[in-house]
N, C-alpha and C positions, 0 to 999 in steps of 0.2 A: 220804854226807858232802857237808858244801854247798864247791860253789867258790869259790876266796877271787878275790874283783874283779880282783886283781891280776895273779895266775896269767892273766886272760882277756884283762887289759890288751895284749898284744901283736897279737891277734887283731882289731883294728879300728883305724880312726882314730883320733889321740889327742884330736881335738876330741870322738869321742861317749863318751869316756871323761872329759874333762873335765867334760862337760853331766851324765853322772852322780854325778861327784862330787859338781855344785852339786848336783842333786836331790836326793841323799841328805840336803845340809842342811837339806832340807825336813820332816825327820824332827820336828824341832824346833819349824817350823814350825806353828802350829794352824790352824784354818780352811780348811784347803784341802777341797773338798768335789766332789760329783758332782749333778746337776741331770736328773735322768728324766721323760720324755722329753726329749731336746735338744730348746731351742726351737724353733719350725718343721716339726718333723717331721711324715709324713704316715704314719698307721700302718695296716696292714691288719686291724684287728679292734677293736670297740666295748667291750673292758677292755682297759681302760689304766694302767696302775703309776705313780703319780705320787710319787717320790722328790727330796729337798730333806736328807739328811743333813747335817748342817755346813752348807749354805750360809747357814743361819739361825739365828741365834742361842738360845741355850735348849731345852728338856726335851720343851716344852710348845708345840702351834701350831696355830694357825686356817687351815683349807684352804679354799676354796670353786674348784668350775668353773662357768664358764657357757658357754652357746651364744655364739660370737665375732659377734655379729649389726651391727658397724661401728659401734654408739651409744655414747657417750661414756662411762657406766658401763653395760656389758653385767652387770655381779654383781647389778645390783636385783633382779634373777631368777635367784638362781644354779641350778645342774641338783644340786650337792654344797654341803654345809656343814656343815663336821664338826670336831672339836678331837679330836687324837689326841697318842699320846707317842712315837709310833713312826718318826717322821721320813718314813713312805712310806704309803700305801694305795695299795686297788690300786679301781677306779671299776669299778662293775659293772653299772649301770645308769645310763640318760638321756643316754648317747652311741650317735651314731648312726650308719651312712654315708654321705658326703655333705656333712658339717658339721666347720667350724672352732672349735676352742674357745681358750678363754683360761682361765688358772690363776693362782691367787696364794697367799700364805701370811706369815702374821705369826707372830711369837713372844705366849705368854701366859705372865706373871708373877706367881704370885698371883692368878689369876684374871683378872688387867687385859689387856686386848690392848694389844701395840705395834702399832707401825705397821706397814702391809703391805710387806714389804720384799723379793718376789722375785712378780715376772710372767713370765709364759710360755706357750705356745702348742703347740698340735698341732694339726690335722688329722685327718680317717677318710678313705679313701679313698673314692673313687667307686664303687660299682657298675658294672661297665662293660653297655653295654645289650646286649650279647651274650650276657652270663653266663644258662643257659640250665634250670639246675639248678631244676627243678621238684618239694618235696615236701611232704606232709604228714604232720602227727603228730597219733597218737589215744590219747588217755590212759584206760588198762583198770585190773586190779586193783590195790589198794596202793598203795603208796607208790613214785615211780621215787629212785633215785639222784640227787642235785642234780647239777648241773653243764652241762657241754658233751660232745656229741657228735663226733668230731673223725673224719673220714674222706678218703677223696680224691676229687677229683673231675677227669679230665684232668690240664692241667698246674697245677693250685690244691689245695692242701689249704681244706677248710672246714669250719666249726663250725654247731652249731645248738644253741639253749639248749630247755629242754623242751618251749616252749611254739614251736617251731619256727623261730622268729627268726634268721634271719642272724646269728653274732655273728663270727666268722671267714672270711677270703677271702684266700687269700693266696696270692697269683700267683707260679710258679716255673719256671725254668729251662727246666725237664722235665717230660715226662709224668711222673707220679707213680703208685706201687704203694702201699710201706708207707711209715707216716708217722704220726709221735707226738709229742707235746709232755713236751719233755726237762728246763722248768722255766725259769726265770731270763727268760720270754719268747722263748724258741726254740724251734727245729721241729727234725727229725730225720728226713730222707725217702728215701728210692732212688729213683734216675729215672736214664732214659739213662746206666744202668751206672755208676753211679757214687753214692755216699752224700755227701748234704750235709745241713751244720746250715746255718741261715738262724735273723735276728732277726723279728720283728713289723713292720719295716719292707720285707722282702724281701731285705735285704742279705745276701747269703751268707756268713757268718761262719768255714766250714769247708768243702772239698770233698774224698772221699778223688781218688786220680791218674785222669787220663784218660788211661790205659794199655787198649789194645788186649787186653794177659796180665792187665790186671786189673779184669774187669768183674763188678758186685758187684748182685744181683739178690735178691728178694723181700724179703729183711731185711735191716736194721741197727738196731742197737741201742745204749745207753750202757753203759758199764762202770763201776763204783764211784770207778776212779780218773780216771774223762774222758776214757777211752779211748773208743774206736768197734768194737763187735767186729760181721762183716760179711760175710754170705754169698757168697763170688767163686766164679766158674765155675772148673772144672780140667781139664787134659786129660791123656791117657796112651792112648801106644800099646800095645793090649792084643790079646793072639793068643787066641782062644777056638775049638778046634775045629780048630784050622788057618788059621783067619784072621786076618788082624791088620785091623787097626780101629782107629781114633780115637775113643775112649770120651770122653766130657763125663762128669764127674763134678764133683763139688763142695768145696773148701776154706771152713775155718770163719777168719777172719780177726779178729787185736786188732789195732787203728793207732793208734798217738798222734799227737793229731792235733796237736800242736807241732810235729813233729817228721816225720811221716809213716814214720815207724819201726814196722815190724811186729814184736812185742812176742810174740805167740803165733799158731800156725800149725795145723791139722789138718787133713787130704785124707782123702775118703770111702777115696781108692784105698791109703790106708794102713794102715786099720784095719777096714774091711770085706773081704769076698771078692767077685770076678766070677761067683764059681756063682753067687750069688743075684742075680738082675733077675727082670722082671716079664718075663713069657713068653707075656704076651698083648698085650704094647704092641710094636706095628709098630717096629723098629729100635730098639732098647732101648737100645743103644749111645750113639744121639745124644740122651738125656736119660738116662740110668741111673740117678742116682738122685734128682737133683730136689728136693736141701731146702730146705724155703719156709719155714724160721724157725730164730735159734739165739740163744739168749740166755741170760745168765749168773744163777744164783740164786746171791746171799751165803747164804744160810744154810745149802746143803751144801757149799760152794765147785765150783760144779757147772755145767757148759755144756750147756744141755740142747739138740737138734736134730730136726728132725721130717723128713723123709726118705720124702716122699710117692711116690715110685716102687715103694718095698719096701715099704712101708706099718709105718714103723717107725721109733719114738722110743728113740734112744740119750743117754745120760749119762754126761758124758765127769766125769773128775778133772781139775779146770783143774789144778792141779798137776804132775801127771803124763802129763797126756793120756789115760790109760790109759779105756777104758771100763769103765764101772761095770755096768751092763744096757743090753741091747736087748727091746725090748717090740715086740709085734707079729707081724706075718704070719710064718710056720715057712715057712724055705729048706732046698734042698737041705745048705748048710753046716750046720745045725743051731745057727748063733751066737745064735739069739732063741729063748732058750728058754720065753718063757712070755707070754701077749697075743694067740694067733692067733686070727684073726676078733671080736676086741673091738673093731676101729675100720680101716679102708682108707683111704689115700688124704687121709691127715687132713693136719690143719692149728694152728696156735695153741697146742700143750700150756703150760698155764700150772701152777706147781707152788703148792700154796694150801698157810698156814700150819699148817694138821693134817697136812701128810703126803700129802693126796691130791693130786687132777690132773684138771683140765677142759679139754677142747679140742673142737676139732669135727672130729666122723666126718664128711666127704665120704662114705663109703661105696660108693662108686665100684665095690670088690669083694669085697663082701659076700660070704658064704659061698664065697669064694676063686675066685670064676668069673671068667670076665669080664670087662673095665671094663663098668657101667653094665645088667650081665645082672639081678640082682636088688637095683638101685641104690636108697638110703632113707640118708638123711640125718638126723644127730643131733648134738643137744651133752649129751655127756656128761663124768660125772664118774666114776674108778677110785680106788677106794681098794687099797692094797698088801698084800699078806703077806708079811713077811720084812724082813731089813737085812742087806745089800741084797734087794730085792725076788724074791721068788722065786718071784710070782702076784698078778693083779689082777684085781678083779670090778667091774661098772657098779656104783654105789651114788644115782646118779640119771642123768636124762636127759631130753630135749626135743626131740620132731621136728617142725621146720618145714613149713608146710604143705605142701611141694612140694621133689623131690631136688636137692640143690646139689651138682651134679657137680665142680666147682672153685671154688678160695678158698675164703675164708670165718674165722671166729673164732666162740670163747667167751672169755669172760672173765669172772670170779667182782668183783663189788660189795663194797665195805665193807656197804653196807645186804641184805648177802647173795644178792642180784639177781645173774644171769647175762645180759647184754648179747652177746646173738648176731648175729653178721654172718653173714646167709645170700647171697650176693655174688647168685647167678645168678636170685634173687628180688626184685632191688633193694630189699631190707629189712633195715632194726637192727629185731631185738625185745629188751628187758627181758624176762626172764622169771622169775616167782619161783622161788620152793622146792617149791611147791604146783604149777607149773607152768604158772601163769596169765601173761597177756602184761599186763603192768606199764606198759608204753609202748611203741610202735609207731614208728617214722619209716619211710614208706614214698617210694621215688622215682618220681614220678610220670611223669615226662616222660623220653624216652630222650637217653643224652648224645651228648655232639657228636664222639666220640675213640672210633669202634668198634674194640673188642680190648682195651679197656684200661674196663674196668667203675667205676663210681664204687663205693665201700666194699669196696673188698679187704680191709680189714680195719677195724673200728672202734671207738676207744676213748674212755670217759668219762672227764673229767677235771674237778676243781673251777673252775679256772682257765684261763687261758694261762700264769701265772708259775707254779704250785705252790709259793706261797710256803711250805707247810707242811715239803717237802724243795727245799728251796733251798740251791743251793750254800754248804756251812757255813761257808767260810773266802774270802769276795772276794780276789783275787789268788795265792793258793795255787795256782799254775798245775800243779804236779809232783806233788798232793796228796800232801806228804808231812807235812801237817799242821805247816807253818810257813812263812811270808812271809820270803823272803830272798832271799841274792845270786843264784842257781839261777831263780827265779822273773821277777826282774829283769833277768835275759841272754835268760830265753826271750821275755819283752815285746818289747827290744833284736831279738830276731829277727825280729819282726814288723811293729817299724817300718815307718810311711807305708801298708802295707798294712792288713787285716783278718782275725780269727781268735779266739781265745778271750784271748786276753789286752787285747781291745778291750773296758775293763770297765765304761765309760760309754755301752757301744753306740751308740755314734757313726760307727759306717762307718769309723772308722780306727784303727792303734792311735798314738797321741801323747802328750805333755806331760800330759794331765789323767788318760792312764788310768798315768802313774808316779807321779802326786801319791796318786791312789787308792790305789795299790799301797802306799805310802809309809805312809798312812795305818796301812795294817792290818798293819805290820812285827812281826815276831816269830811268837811261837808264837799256833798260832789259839786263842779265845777268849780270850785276855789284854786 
């Protein structure tokens, strides 16, 4: 149920309760609008979202950018020049790093242009002369997947477009692991224990706590509702044998990040047994079980987690928690009833819209030996038998030229392409159906941050924004599929600072992102 303003009224000064009232008269109000990118801004990536909603009058409008080259009409030569109805594009070419541009935009009535009635500016960032990432790409059979390349590199996430091009660089905090683009022009990363979103500009928009009890390592991921769900380390004194021990085990973690409210909670040490660990890994204790991915599918309302120590993919009921199957290596417990020696030590399980599942076999212990005794590396795909699952068999697969003992990904293409991160080969391959290499990015040159490998994991994407799943409802902070009072106290909390209710990404939240908010009042799509 939404809160009524008033019930909150006691909760704060009466002056930011006034300044709300006046806003809300803004409901009435028309023309109040948002302007993407802020003037001035300096952005870390060569696509750029150029938005003008409302600030301009009419349906219909003429956009042009050009290179900001100091001359009195830089447009003679614009780099864009385009009439759209869409009040935003997103520039995808003829921006560079290094270079200042300028923007403008008139209304068209009838075909006629009016007068150019909004200017504006950005910046690319510099290349800094240190940045040291040397690679090449070689284009094999077919057709690759369009897009961007998006992996880590040190403390920067960076993009490449097919043809190898710089298009991303975006300098952060922390060392970086996993790292994905979330849409709206954000990122989504783990670095130094902790998950953070960040905009296009570097500005970190979201952090989870930098708590000592809660350090959050290999994955984070989005949740449907804007949640953040988020692999954190766990500990528990455990007697095995007669001895007690401090076992590191792992918690699957949802945080709203309005709120930093832990929403949904699950520990290896709750739902698994101590019989089963790896019995060939020196002190098994202090990594037990080591899961290096957990993320949510809507379509079985399912939190699926990869659990590289035991070499085993479980599928929990978001709902209930309860597991659904364990696939994988056979323990003493007898809890994985069906999967052994299909895949060790793996990584990435992605679940694909027929039912099956592509990830990559590290293969680390193969025929259940050893780490690394009769080690070979794949990406493969299992299709199921049963509901729920009660057997799986390879139904394709792809071995990299050489064994990747740790990290790594598969991941299945719209153009049906599998994009594998082979980490300890500094290689992305496309690989078809047929099996052929599609496209190559290879790293040439070694990085500057030893232990921390560039492409831990890497993923294709159309864009930086993905405007095709783009946030459906602007200001709908609580997704509960309606702009209201609830939505407006959580802004109110964010005041002067930064965070997701900053919907003009502007590095603060303020005055223009209530007028926004204001804007999109009601039920969404009305």
């Amino acid at each position: 149920m939404k809160t009524n303003l008033y019930q909150w009224r006691g909760a704060v000064p009466s002056s930011i309760v006034a300044l709300v009232g006046c806003l809300l008269l803004a409901l009435a109000t028309p023309g109040h609008a948002v302007v993407e990118p802020p003037d001035g801004v300096t952005l870390s990536g060569t696509q750029v979202r150029l938005a003008w909603e409302g600030a301009v009058e009419g349906d219909i409008h003429d956009v042009q950018v050009a290179l900001d080259t100091g001359s009195t009409d830089p447009f003679l030569e614009p780099i864009l020049d385009e009439r759209t109805q869409h009040g935003r594009i997103v520039v995808k070419d003829g921006v560079t790093f290094g270079n200042s541009y300028v923007w403008r935009v008139r209304p068209v009535s009838d075909d006629i242009p009016g007068d150019w009635s909004l200017l504006s500016s950005f910046a690319i960032m510099t290349v800094p002369l240190d940045f040291s990432l040397d690679i090449e790409v070689i284009n094999g059979e077919g057709q690759p997947q369009p897009g961007l390349t998006i992996f880590n590199h040190c403390d920067s996430i960076v993009g490449y477009d097919l043809n190898g091009e710089l298009a991303l660089l975006l300098q952060t905090k922390e060392r970086v692991s996993d790292c994905r683009v979330i849409g709206n022009g954000q990122l989504l990363y783990v670095g130094g224990g902790q998950a953070w979103i960040v905009d296009l500009t570097g500005d970190v928009v979201w952090a989870s706590p930098d708590d000592e009890n809660f350090k959050v390592h290999h994955s984070a991921s989005m949740m449907p509702s804007g949640n953040v769900l988020m692999v954190v380390r766990d500990y528990r004194d455990i007697d095995q044998d007669g001895v007690v021990r401090t076992w590191q085990g792992d918690r699957i973690v949802e945080m709203n990040p309005l709120t930093n409210e832990i929403v949904w909670d699950w520990s290896t040490f709750d739902h698994y047994t101590t019989e089963d660990y790896d019995i060939h890994q020196t002190n098994h204790w202090n990594d037990w079980t080591h899961v290096n991915d957990a993320h949510y599918v809507e379509a079985d309302n399912s939190i699926y987690i990869s659990c590289r120590h035991l070499s085993r993919i479980t599928r929990i009921d978001y709902d209930t928690g309860k597991i659904i199957y364990n696939m994988g290596m056979d323990f003493a417990s007898g809890d994985v009833p069906f999967g052994d020696d299909l895949f060790s030590y793996q990584h990435s399980p992605m679940l694909l819209s027929n039912g099956n599942m592509v990830l990559f076999d590290n293969g680390n212990r193969r025929g259940g030996g050893p780490v690394g005794q009769d080690g070979s590396s794949f990406a493969i795909e299992l299709a199921f038998t049963g509901s729920p699952p009660s057997a799986a068999e390879i139904v394709w697969s792809w071995q990299p030229p050489e064994y990747c003992p740790s990290t790594g990904d598969a991941n299945r293409m719209e153009n049906g392409n599998t994009l594998v991160t082979a980490t300890q080969l500094s290689g992305v391959y496309e690989i078809t159906e047929a099996g052929e290499i599609a496209w190559r990015l290879s790293i040439l040159a070694n990085e500057a941050c030893p232990g921390l490998r560039p492409g831990y994991r890497a993923t294709r994407v159309a864009d930086l924004y993905l405007e095709d799943i783009e946030i459906p409802c602007q200001g709908d902070l609580d997704g509960d599929g309606e702009v209201g009072v609830d939505d407006l106290l959580a802004l109110l909390s964010q005041w002067g600072g930064s965070g997701t209710a900053d919907l003009d990404l502007s590095g603060e939240v303020e005055v223009n992102d209530v007028l926004i908010m204001l804007q999109k009042w009601g039920p969404c799509g009305s």
